[in-house]
N, C-alpha and C positions, 0 to 999 in steps of 0.2 A: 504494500500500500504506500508505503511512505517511502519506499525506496524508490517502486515507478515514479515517482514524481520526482524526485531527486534526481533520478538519474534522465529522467525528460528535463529537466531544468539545465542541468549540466550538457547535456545535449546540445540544446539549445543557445545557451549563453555562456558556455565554455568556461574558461580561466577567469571571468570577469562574472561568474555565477560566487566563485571561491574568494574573490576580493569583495565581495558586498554581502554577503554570509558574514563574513569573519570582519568585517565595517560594523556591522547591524547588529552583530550579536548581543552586544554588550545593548542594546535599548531593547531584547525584548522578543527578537527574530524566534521564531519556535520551531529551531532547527537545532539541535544540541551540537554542540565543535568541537564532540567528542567522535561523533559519528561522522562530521563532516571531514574531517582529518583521515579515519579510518577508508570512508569513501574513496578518497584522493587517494589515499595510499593502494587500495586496491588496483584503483583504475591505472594508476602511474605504474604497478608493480606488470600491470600485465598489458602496456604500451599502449593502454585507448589516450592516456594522456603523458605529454612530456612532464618526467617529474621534477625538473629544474624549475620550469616556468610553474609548473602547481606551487612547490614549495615559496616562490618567490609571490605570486599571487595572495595564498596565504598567508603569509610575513606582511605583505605591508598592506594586506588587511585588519592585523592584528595591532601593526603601527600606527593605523589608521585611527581606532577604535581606539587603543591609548592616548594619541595626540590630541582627539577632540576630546576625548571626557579630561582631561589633564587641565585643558584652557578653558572647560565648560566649567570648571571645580575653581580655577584662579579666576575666574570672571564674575558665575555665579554664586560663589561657594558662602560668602559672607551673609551676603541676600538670604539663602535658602538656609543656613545658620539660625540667624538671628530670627526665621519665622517657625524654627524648631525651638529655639533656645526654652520659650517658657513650660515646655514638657519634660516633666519630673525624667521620664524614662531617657531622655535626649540627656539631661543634666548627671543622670549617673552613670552611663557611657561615656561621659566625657572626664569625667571626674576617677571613672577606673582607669582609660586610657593612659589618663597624666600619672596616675599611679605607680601604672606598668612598664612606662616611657622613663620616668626616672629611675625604678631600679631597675631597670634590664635594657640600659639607651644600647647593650650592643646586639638587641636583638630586629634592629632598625637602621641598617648601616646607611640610611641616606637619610638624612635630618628630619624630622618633623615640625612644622611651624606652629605652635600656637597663637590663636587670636588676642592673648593679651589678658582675657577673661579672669 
């Protein structure tokens, strides 16, 4: 069921099916990139597709998806904050985070910023 379709999609919109999967994923796409990976690999292992260009389609799908939610979080991120902040459960999330941050800072090898709060 769900493979015909996948595999008519890919069909269809090739390499450029695998960079907007793995674009999308992260808001919600209800294709799981466990399978979509597995897919690839099938296909690339038995020559329907080149596995250089699948792997790279992939990757800067996934760069993709990283870069925008990165500058959707530095953009949005204070906004969408501040309209959490007055919920109890928002407040002691944030309050164990700093907890955890301070005695285990080397479990976070790339800094974390806090708001100041």
């Amino acid at each position: 069921m769900i493979s015909n379709t996948l595999l008519a999609l890919i069909d269809q919109y090739g390499y450029w099916f695998f960079y907007v999967a793995f674009s999308l994923g992260p808001l919600g796409v209800p294709i799981p990139n466990e399978i979509m990976v597995l897919t690839a690999a099938i296909l690339s292992r038995t020559g329907v597709l080149n596995s250089g260009i699948t792997y790279l389609s992939i990757l800067s799908g996934f760069l993709t998806a990283i870069t925008l939610f990165h500058f959707a979080g530095r953009w949005f991120g204070q906004r969408f904050k501040h309209r959490l902040y007055p919920k109890p459960h928002f407040q002691k999330a944030e309050k164990l985070l700093q907890e955890v941050l301070s005695k285990n800072s080397s479990l976070f090898p790339i800094p974390v910023l806090s708001s100041g709060r």
